[in-house]
N, C-alpha and C positions, 0 to 999 in steps of 0.2 A: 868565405870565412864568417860575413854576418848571419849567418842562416844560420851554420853548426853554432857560433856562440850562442844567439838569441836560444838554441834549443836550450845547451846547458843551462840557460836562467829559466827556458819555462818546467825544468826536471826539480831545479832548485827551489821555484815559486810552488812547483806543487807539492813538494817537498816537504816545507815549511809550512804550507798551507794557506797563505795567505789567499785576497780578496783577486780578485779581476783584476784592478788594477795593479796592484803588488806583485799580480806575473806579469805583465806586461810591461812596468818598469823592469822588472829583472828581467827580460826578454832585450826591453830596447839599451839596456845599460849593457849587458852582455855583449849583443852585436858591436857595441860602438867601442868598445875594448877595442878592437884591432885597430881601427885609426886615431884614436889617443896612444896608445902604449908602444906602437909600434916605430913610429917614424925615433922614440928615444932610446927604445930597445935595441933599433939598427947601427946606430950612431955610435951606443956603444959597444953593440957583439962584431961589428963590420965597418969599421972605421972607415976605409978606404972604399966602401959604396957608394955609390952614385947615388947621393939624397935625391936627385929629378927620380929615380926611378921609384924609389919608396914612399915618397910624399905625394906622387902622382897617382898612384896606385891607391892611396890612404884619405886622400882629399877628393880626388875627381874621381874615383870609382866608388869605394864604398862608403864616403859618407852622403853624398846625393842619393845612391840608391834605400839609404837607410831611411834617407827623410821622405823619397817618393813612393817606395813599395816595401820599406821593411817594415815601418810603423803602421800603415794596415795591416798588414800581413800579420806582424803580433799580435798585434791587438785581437784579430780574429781568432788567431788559434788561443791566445788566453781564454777568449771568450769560448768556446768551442770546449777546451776540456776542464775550465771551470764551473762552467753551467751559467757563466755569469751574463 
């Protein structure tokens, strides 16, 4: 799910138009949507879910992966089809 959002921010950043970095934050702000919004989203659409299973998923999968491979990985492709 960090992949597909980081896309919608880099469609959004170019969108708008802004710098290199300005897709790039919308890139890394977008991926991280799913582990902020998610573990309160659940809480409230599925009450009776197992919180180990959605904070574990939300925590120890995609926010590590964001900070070891997602944030290069944007930053390139901003760089890439910004020209920046």
């Amino acid at each position: 799910m960090p992949i597909v959002g980081s896309l919608f921010g880099l469609a959004i950043g170019l969108l708008l138009g802004v710098s290199t970095g300005g897709v790039a934050l919308f890139m890394v702000l977008s991926a991280s949507a799913s582990y902020i919004a998610v573990p309160a989203a659940m809480r409230v659409a599925l009450p009776q879910a197992d919180p180990a299973v959605y904070l574990t998923l939300s925590l120890r999968v995609t926010f590590p992966f964001n900070l070891t491979l997602g944030i290069p990985l944007y930053i390139a492709l901003a760089s890439s089809f910004t020209g920046g």
